[in-house]
C-alpha positions, 0 to 999 in steps of 0.5 A, spaced: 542 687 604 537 692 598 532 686 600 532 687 608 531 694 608 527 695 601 524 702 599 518 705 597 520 706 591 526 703 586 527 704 579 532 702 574 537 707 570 541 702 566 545 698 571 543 703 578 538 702 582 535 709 584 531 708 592 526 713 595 523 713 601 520 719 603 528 721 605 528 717 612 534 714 612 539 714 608 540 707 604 532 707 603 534 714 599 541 713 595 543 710 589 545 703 589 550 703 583 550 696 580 552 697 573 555 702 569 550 707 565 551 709 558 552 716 558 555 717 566 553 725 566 546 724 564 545 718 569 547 723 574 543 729 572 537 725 572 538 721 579 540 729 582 533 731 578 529 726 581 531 726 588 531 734 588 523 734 586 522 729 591 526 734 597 531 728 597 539 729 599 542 725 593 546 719 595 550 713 592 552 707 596 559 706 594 562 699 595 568 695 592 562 692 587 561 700 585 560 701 577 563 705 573 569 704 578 571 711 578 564 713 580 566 715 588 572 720 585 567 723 581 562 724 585 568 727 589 569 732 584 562 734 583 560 735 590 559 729 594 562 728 601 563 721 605 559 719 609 558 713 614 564 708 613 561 701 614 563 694 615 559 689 612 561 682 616 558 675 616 558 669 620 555 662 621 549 661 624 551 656 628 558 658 630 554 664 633 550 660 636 556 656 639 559 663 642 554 665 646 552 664 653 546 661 655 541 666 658 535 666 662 533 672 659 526 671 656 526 674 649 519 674 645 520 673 638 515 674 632 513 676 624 511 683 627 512 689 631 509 691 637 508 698 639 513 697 644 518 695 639 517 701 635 517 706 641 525 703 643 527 703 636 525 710 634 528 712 641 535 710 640 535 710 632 529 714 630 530 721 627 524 726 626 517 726 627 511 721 627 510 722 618 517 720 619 516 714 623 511 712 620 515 712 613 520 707 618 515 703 619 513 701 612 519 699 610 519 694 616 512 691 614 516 691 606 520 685 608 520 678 612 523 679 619 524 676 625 522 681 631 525 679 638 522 684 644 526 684 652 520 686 656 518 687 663 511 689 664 509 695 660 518 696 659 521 694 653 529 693 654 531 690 649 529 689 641 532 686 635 530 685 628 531 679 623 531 680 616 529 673 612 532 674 605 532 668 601 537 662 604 541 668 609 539 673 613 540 680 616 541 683 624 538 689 624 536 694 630 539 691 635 538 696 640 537 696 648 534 701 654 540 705 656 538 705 662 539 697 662 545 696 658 551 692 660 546 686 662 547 682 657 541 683 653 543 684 646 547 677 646 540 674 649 536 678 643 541 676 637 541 668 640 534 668 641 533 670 633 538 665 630 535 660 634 528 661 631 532 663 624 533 657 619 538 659 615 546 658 615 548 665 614 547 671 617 550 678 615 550 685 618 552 692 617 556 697 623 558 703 622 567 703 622 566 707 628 562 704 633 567 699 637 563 698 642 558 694 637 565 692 632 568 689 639 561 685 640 561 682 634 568 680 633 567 677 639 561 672 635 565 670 630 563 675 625 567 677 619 568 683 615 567 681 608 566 688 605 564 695 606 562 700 603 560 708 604 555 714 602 558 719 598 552 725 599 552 731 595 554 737 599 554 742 593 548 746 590 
């Protein structure tokens, strides 16, 4: 998942990944704790330092696989709140495939964003200005991706984002027009970007809370195989 939605910047810090990217969006700008640093209080001091002179909120994506294990009660006595309980689930391309209905629906797929595609992305996800946005798209551009696009004329309605990472791949972005829900149009994008996929897996993150998405993709066969949250520093 590190992979689907790569940072500008990664470094190292004896087992943890630190992100940054320019502060948009949170999983691009929060430590990915994959192994336990030898000194604990100096690894935090340097990842709080570091986000600090970069104007970044420090935050860790803190999952089962978290080291040292005790990291998310730590990070609690120091000062880190919650933040957005996630789901991870997968599923079988082809199960998928098998549980979605037919459409008529046409659904353009390609390697890159249209500026349609971006202007509903950023309208129903994105948060900030134009520099933000163009920071979001630069972490788009970093990685290999399907993009799938419902449109007519001018309107977009739909959009989707397919991650190709290695043999799997990851749904992202899947959002749709307000003004056209209800249509079946993000079951027409996600069938249409399996279908172009060549991989056996697919995965995705949903936020716990969101069950209007969780009732969509429990109805697809997709499985929670993991979660994890963001411990955010909220002290001074």
């Amino acid at each position: 998942m590190n992979q689907g939605w790569p940072a500008a910047d990664s470094v190292e810090l004896d087992g943890w990944l630190v992100r940054r990217n320019a502060g948009v969006t949170i999983r691009a700008n929060s430590v990915l704790p994959l192994g336990a640093p030898f000194h604990l209080g100096k690894a935090l001091d340097y990842v709080e330092n570091l986000y600090a002179a970069h104007d970044i909120t420090p935050s860790f994506q803190i999952s089962p696989a978290v080291q040292p294990g005790d990291l998310d009660k730590y990070l609690e006595t120091r000062g880190y709140a919650v933040r957005n309980p996630t789901l991870v689930q997968c599923a079988e391309v082809s199960d998928v495939l098998a549980k979605l209905p037919e459409t008529s629906t046409v659904v353009n797929i390609s390697t890159t964003p249209s500026a349609g595609w971006m202007d509903l992305w950023w309208h129903v996800d994105g948060r900030g200005g134009a520099e933000t946005r163009a920071a979001a798209e630069q972490i788009l551009a970093r990685g290999k991706a399907l993009y799938a696009t419902v449109e007519d004329g001018s309107q977009v309605k739909a959009i989707g984002r397919l991650a190709l990472v290695d043999d799997t791949a990851g749904l992202y972005c899947l959002a749709v027009d307000e003004r056209f829900r209800r249509q079946g149009l993000a079951s027409a994008v996600i069938r249409s970007l399996l279908q172009a996929a060549t991989t056996r897996w697919v995965w995705l993150s949903v936020l716990e809370d969101n069950t209007a998405a969780r009732t969509l993709y429990d109805h697809l066969g997709f499985r929670t195989v993991s979660r994890y949250h963001y411990r955010v520093r909220t002290l001074p």
